[in-house]
N, C-alpha and C positions, 0 to 999 in steps of 0.2 A: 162044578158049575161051568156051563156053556159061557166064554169071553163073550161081551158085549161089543160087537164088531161095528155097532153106528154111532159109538162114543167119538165126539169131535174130536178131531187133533189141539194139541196145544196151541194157543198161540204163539207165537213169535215174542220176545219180550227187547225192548228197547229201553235203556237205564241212562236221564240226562243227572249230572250232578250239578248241582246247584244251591250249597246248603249255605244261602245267605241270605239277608232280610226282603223285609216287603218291596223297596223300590229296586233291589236288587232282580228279584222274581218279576219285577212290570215291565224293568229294561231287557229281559229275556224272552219278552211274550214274543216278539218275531221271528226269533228261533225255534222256540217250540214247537209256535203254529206250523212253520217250514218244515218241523221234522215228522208232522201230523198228516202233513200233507202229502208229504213223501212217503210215508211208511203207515195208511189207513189199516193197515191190518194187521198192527204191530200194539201190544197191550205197551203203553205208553207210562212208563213209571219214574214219578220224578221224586230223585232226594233232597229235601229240603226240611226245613225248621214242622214239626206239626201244625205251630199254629197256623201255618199258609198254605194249610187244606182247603178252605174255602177260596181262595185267591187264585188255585192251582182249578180248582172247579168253575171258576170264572172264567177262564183263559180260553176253554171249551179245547186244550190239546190234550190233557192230560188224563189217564184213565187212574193212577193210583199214586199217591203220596207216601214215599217210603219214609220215617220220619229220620231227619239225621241234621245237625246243628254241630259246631263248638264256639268257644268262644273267642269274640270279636270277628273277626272276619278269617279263623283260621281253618284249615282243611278236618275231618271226621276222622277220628283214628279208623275206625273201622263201618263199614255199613251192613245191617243187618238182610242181608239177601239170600234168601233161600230157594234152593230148587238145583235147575244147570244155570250154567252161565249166559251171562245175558249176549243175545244172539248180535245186537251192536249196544256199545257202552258209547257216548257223547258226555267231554269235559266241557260244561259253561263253566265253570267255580275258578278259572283262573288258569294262569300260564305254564304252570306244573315245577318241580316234578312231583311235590304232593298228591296233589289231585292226580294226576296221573295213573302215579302210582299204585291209588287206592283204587283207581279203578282198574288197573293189569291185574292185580293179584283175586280179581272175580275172576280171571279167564276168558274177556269177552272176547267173542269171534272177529269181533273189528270195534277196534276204538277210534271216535274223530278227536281229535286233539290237536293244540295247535305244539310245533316243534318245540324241542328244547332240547340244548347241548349235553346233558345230561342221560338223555335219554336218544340214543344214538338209530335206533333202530325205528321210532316212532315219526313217518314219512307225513309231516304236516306242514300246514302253512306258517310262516313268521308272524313272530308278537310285534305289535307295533304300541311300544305306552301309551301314546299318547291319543291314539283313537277313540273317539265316541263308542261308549258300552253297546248301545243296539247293535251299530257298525258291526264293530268288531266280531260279535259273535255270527251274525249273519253271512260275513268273509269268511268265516270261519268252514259253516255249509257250504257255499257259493264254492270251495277249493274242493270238496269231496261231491261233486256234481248236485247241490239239494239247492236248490230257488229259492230265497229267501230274502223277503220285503221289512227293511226296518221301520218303515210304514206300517205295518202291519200291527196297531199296540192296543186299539182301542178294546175295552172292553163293553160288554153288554147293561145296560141300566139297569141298576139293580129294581128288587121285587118292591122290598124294605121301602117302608117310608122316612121321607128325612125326619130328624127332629129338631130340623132350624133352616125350612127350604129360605132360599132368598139371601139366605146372608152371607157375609164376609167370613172366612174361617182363618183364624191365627193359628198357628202350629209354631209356638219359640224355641222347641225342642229338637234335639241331634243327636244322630250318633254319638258325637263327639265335643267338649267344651269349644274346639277352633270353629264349630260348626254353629257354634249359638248363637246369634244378635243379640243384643243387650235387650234384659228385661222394660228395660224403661222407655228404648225407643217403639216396641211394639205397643207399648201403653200410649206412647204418643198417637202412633198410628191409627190405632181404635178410636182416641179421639177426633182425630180428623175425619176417620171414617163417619162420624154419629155426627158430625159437622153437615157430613154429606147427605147424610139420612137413609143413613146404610146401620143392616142391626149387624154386629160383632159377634161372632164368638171366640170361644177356645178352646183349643183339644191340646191333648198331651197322650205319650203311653204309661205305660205301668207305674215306671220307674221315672216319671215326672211331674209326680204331683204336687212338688213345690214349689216347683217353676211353675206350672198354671196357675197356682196359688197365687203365689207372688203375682203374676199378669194381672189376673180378674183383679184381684186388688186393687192395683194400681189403675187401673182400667176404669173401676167402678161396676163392675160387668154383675150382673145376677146372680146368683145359683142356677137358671133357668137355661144361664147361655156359656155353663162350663163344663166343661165333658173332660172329665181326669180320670185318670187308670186304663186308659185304655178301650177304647170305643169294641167293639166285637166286629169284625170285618164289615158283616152286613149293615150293620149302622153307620157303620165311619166309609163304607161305601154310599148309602146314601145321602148322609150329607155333605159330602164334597159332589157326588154328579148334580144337585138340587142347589147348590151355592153360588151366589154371583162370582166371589171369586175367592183362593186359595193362596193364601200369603205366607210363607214358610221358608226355609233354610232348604240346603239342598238333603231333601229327605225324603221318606217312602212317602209321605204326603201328597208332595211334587209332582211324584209320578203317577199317583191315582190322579190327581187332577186331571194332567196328559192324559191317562187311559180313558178318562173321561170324559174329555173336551171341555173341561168345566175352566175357564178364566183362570190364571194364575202369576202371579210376579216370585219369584224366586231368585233368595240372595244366595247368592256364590260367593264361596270363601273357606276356606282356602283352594279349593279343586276348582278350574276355569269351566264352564259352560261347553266348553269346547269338547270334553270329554260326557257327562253326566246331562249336559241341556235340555228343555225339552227344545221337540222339533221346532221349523220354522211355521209361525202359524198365528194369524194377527190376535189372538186368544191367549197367547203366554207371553210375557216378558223375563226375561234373563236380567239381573241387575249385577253388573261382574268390573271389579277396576283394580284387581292384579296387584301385585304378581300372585302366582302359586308358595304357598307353603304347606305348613304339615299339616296334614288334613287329621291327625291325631293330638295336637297340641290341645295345652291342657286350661289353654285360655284364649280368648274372641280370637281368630287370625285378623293382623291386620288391615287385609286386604276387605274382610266382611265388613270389619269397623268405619272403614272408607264410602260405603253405602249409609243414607241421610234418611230420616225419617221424610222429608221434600222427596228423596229418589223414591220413594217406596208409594207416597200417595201421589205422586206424576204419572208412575204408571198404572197407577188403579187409574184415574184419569184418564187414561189414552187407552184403556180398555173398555170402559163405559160403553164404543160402540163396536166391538166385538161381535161376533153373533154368540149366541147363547148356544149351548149343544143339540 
């Protein structure tokens, strides 16, 4: 058989790792986009959780979703990557040597990585803890010559239609128990809301359907205006961009709001603003009064606790004349 001599060449493949949750994935979109930009002709494959295949398609950087997850916020034992080695590998996932690691032993031609004493050989920029997540990873480009705008987050409005345009969205759910406001002050809140003549809802993911339970309850809320288990991206995408505003813990929620430009007040607690915040922008409100603690504790931190159901309907208040997205 005569070779086929006008078969294209491969392309080039670029591997970012990234295998952490949804607001994790939205505080990364400026990087992405930066590495999209720089590298237009590089099949762009990012490793993250499956379900934020859709999110990764939203982003408009990303050509293929390799799927790779563990638990809690820990690094992949291994990723499933086949073929050569990826011609550049980029670590978002954290300060290494984990992540690193898993990404050296693919063989990639060049890894961006920020330093670690560990890892002696690996010529990269300094970790700074305490940096803002967009930040951080954008310095991270900006030291290997790639332009990269932390600005750069919104995403596109979805196709979907909302199934509650107009309203308030409560989100009482976290990662984490230090990350939860108390069931009962969000129930307050709803009521002041409906004081104002604002409709409520509520969402929750999979693994929170008793805590929405508990909310609507207490709330008085519908069946009409409760969304438990887990919205599917494209729904829980439109109804936060269609939402007057987005009221939640520091969670993936948060950050689609941000991507969205849609209003949002978000309590901080235990992790300060300072690190996770959304940008500056007369559309979001930060509600934070310190100190830091475990962002893993296994009950309210008491820095969340320290935020008032008054601080919480002040700033929907002083959103009211926000612009809309």
């Amino acid at each position: 058989m005569t070779p086929d001599r006008t078969a294209q060449p491969v392309r080039p493949r670029l591997l970012v790792l990234r295998a952490l949750g949804l607001g994790d994935l939205l505080a990364g979109v400026p990087a992405l986009r930066a590495l999209r930009r720089a590298h237009p002709e590089y099949e762009l494959v990012l490793a993250a959780p499956a379900e934020l295949a859709p999110v990764a398609e939203a982003t408009g950087a990303v050509d293929r979703l390799l799927p790779a997850s563990a638990p809690g916020r820990a690094v992949p034992r291994t990723l499933d990557w086949t073929g050569p080695p990826p011609d550049i590998a980029v670590d978002l996932h954290g300060n290494g040597p984990p992540s690193h690691r898993l990404l050296l032993a693919l063989r990639p031609l060049k890894l961006l990585a920020f330093a670690h004493p560990d890892l002696p050989g690996l010529d990269g920029p300094p970790w700074y803890p305490e940096e803002h997540e967009r930040d951080r990873w954008c310095r991270l480009l900006r030291a290997y010559g790639i332009d990269a705008d932390p600005g750069d987050l919104l995403l596109p409005r979805p196709r979907t239609a909302s199934p509650a345009p107009g309203a308030v969205v409560l989100h009482p759910g976290a990662g984490s128990p230090a990350r939860c406001w108390p069931v009962e002050r969000y129930a307050a809140v709803a009521a002041g809301l409906r004081d104002r003549g604002l409709r409520t809802v509520v969402t929750g993911g999979p693994a929170e359907g008793d805590l929405v339970a508990r909310l609507a309850k207490q709330a008085g809320l519908p069946d009409t205006d409760v969304f438990a288990g887990g919205l599917p991206f494209a729904r829980l995408s439109a109804l936060v961009a269609d939402a007057y505003a987005v009221i939640s813990g520091d969670t993936g929620i948060a950050h689609l709001a941000v991507a969205h430009g849609t209003r949002s007040v978000t309590l901080f607690g235990p992790v300060a603003p300072s690190r996770w915040g959304p940008p500056p922008d007369p559309r979001h409100r930060a509600l934070w009064h310190g100190p830091e603690g475990d962002p893993h504790g296994r009950r309210t931190d008491p820095a969340l606790l320290r935020i008032t159901v008054e601080d919480v309907l002040g700033a929907v208040d002083e959103l009211s004349g926000a612009p809309r997205p």
